[in-house]
DOZA-778162 format. One record per residue (C-alpha): x, y, z. Coordinates in steps of 0.25 Angstrom, whole numbers, plus 5000, padded with zeros to 4 digits. Layout:
N
XYZ
...
This chain:
482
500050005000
500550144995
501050225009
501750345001
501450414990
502350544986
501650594971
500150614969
499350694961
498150764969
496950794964
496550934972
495251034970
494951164982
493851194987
492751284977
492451414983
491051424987
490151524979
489551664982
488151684988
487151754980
486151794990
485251924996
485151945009
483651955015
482951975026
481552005031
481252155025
482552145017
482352045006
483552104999
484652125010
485952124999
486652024993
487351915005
487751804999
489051755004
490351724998
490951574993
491951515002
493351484997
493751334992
494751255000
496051234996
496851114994
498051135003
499351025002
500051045018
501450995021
501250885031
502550825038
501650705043
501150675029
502450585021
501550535009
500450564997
499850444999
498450525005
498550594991
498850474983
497450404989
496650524989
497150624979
495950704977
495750804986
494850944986
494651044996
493151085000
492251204992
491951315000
490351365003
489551454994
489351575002
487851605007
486751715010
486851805021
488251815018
488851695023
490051655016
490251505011
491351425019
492751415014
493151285010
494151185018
495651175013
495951025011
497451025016
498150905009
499550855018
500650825012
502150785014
503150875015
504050875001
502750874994
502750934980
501650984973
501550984957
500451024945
500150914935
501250964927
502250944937
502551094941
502951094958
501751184964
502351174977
503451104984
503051074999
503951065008
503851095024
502751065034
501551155030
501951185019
500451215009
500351214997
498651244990
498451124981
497251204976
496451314979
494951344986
494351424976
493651554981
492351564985
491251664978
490751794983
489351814987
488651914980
488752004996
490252004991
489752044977
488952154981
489552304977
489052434975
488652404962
488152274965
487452284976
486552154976
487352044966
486451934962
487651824960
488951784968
490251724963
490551574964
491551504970
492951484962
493251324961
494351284968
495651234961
495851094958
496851004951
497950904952
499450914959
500450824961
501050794975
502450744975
503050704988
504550744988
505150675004
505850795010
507250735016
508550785020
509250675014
508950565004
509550405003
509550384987
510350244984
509850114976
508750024982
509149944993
510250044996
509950025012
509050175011
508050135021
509050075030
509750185031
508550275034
507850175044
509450185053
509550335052
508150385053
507050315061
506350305048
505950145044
505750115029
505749985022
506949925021
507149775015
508149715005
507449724990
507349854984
506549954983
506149934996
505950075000
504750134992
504750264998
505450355003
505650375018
506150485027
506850465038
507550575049
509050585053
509450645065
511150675065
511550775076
510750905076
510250875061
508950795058
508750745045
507850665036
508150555026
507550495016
507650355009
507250364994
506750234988
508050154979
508550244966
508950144954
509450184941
508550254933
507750314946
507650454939
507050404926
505850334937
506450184939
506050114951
505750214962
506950324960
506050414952
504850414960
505550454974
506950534969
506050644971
506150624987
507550674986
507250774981
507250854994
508450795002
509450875003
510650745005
510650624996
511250495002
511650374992
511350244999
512250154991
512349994995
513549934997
513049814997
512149784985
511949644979
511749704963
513149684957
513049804947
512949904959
513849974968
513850074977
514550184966
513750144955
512350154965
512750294967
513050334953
511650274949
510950364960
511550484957
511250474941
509850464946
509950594954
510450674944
509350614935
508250654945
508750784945
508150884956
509650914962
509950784968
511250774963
511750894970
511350844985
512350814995
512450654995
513150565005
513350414999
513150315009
513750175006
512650075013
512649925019
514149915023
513749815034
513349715023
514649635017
515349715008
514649815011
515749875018
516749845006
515849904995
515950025003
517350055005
517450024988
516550134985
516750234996
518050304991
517350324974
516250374982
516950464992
517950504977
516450554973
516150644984
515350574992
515250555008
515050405008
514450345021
514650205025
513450145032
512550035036
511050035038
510949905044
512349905054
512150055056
513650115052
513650245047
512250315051
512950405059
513850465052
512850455038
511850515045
512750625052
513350665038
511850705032
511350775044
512650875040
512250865023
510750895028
511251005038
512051075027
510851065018
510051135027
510951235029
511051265015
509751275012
509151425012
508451465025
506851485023
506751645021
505651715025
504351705016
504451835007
503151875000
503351904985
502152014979
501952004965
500952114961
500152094948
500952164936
500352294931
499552234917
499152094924
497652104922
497551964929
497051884917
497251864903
496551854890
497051774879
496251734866
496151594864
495451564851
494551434850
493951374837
494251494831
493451594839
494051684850
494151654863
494951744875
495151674886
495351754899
496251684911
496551744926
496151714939
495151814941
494251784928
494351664930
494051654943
492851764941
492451674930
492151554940
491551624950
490451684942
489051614940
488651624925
487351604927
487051734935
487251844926
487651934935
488751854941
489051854924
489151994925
489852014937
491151934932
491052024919
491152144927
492352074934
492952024921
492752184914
493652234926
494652144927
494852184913
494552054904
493552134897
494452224891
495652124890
494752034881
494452174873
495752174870
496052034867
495052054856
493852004860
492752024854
491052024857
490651864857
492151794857
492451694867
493051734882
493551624891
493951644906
494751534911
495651404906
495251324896
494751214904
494051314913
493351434908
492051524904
491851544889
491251664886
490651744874
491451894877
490452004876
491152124879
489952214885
490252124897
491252214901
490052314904
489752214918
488952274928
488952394919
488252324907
487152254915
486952374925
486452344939
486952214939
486952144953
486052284960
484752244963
483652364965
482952304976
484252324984
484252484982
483752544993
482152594992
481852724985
481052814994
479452824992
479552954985
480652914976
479952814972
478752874967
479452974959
480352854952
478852794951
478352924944
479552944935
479052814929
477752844926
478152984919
479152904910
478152814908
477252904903
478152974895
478452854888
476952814885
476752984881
477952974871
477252834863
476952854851
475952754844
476252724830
C-alpha cells in the first residue's frame, strides 16, 4: 500500500462570491422606504500551508479535488450574505507548486509558509451600495464574481542539510539508522529503499538533517530505475556524501568507477549539483576485503580532491569523525548563505497611458470582431445580470467611462460589428451599438423612481393639475379637421 507520494496534480476551485440583493425597504405607512438590499459575501479561497508535521502528498493523491465553499447572497433590510470559508490545504515543507506548463508559482519553504491556490471571487453589491444621487432607488444588483478554479501540480522537493547519493545496496540506510535515530528498511537485495527518509544529526553544538536517496544506476537522469523520480530531493541539500561499497559482489564494479558513474548522473541532472561540497565515504570495511579495497582506492580518490571516510555501519567505526566533518561542511553553508533581510515593499504605480484594458481586432469568418481584455471589463462583465435592463445599462455607463467606448472608436469599430469582452473560452459577444455610450444619459431617469421623491405640497399640486388642463385645451383649440 502507497504511504508516500511526493508529485500530484490537484484539481482546485474557491469559493463563488455570493450575489447582491435587489430589495426595497417597507414598512407600515412607508411601503417604499429605499432600496436595502445587501451585498454578496466573498468566495473562500483555496490556501496551501507549510505544515512540519505533514511529510507526504498521499492525502492529495486520494483526494485531489478540492474546492472552498461560495459565500451567501446578501438579503433585505441590508443584511449582508456571509463570506465563505477558506479551505486550508497542508502540505510538507519543500513543496513546490507549478502550472500545467511546468512554470514554478511558488516554492514553499518554511513552517507557515502560504501560498493561495485560487482565489474567492467577490461578492456583489446590493443595490443599498448602488444607490447614488443619481440613482437613488436601483432596481438590480450586481452578482457575485466565480471563483477561480483550475489545476496545479505539487512537487515534493525533501529539504536536508546533506544527501547520501551512491549505487543500490550501498549500505545508505544503515548508515542513517546509526547516525540518526531515523529506522528505514534495510535488507540485502536492491532497491530496498523506496523513499527517501530523513534522519537528524547531532555533532557538538551543530544539529543536522540527513537524507537517504533511493539507489542511482547509470542512466538515472534520463528516468532509469528510480534515480529520475527522487534526484529531485537533493536538490535542496546543501552537502553530498557518495556512499560507495567496498564490498560488492558485481565483478565489473568498483568503488572509482561507482563514483564516476554517479557523478555523470549529477552533471546530467543539472540543478547545481556538481558544484556542492561532497565527502566520499568508502563503506563495509568490516566485511572481508572490505578493508583491503579500501586502502587501494583511498589515495586515487584523495589525488582527486576528495575527503575520504573509512567507515562501518554495521561495527560502527568511523561515525564520529564522518559525522563531525558534516556538522562543519553544513555550518560553513549556513554561514555562507545571505542572512534574511527585512521585508522591503516595492510600489509600482500604474504607468501614465495604462488604460487598464486593451482592444485588439480579431477578425472571425470574415466579419470583424474586437475583443476587449482587462480585469475590470471583464470582471464587470460577469457580475451583470443580462436580463435586467437596467443592470444592462449600468455596465454600459461603467464601460463609457472606463474608456472602452471611445477605444473601440478608435480601433475602428463601427455600428452592428461584433465586440467580445473576455478570453476565447470565456466571453460575452455583443452587436457594438455606439449610442450605448450615452448610458444613463440616453435612457434618462434610469434607476430613480418617482414614488421615491418627496410629495409636492397641495397647492403645488393643483396648479401642475391645471397647467395640464390648459395644454390640453390648447391642443384640442389648435386641431384642425381636414
Amino acid at each position: 500500500m502507497t504511504t508516500f507520494v511526493d508529485r500530484v496534480e490537484l484539481h482546485v476551485a474557491a469559493g463563488s462570491g455570493g450575489h447582491g440583493c435587489a430589495s426595497v425597504h417597507r414598512e407600515k405607512f412607508k411601503p417604499l422606504g429605499g432600496p436595502d438590499g445587501g451585498n454578496g459575501g466573498r468566495g473562500g479561497d483555496v490556501i496551501l500551508v507549510v505544515d512540519q508535521d505533514v511529510t507526504t502528498l498521499l492525502d492529495y493523491h486520494h483526494s485531489p479535488h478540492r474546492k472552498a465553499t461560495n459565500g451567501v447572497p446578501g438579503a433585505g433590510d441590508h443584511c449582508t450574505g456571509k463570506d465563505g470559508q477558506d479551505l486550508v490545504l497542508p502540505v510538507p515543507d519543500g513543496t513546490v507548486v507549478l502550472d500545467k506548463q511546468g512554470n514554478v508559482l511558488a516554492d514553499m519553504v518554511g513552517q507557515g509558509t502560504t501560498y493561495i491556490a485560487a482565489q474567492g471571487g467577490r461578492g456583489g453589491l446590493g443595490n443599498a451600495a448602488l444607490a447614488s444621487a443619481r440613482r437613488k432607488a436601483p432596481g438590480f444588483a450586481l452578482l457575485g464574481v466565480p471563483g477561480d478554479e483550475g489545476d496545479v501540480q505539487l512537487e515534493l522537493k525533501t529539504v536536508a542539510d546533506v544527501a547520501l547519493v551512491g549505487y543500490p545496496s550501498a549500505g545508505k540506510s544503515s548508515l542513517i539508522s546509526v547516525l540518526s535515530a531515523a529506522k528505514p528498511k534495510i535488507a540485502d537485495y536492491p532497491f530496498t529503499t523506496l523513499v527517501p527518509n530523513l534522519g537528524v544529526v547531532t555533532a557538538g553544538s551543530t544539529v543536522y538533517t540527513i537524507a537517504d536517496v533511493p539507489g542511482l544506476i547509470p542512466g538515472a537522469s534520463q528516468g532509469k530505475g528510480l534515480g529520475l523520480e527522487f534526484l529531485r530531493h537533493v536538490e535542496r541539500c546543501s552537502v553530498l556524501v557518495h556512499i560507495l561499497d567496498t564490498a560488492t559482489l558485481e565483478s565489473d564494479r568498483d568503488p572509482v568507477s561507482d563514483l564516476d558513474v554517479i557523478e555523470e548522473e549529477l552533471r546530467e541532472y543539472g540543478a547545481g549539483l556538481e558544484n556542492r561540497p561532497r565527502l566520499v565515504v568508502l563503506n563495509k570495511i568490516d566485511v572481508p576485503d572490505g578493508q583491503d579495497l579500501a586502502d587501494m582506492v583511498r589515495p586515487d580518490l584523495e589525488a582527486r580532491g576528495y575527503r575520504v571516510f573509512e567507515v562501518s555501519a554495521v561495527a560502527h567505526k568511523g561515525l564520529k569523525e564522518l559525522s563531525f566533518a558534516l556538522a562543519g561542511l553544513v555550518a560553513e553553508g549556513r554561514a555562507a548563505k545571505p542572512k534574511d533581510e527585512a521585508t522591503r515593499v516595492v510600489i509600482r504605480p500604474k504607468a501614465v497611458d495604462d488604460a487598464g484594458f486593451t482592444v485588439k481586432r480579431e477578425d472571425a469568418e470574415g466579419e470583424p470582431l474586437f475583443r476587449v481584455r482587462g480585469e475590470k471589463p471583464e470582471r464587470w462583465v460577469r457580475q451583470t445580470d443580462f436580463s435586467n435592463d437596467e443592470a444592462v445599462g449600468y455596465l454600459a455607463d461603467r464601460l463609457s467611462r472606463l474608456g472602452v467606448e471611445e477605444s473601440l472608436m478608435k480601433a475602428g469599430a463601427r455600428h452592428g460589428d461584433g465586440v467580445a469582452i473576455g478570453p476565447e473560452d470565456n466571453a460575452v459577444v455583443f452587436d457594438w451599438e455606439p449610442t450605448m455610450m450615452a448610458g444613463a444619459e440616453m435612457l434618462g431617469r434610469r434607476g430613480e423612481d418617482h414614488r421615491m421623491e418627496a410629495p409636492r405640497p397641495a397647492a403645488q399640486r393643483r396648479r401642475d393639475r391645471q397647467a395640464e388642463r390648459d395644454d390640453s385645451q390648447a391642443e384640442f383649440d389648435d386641431f384642425e379637421p381636414f
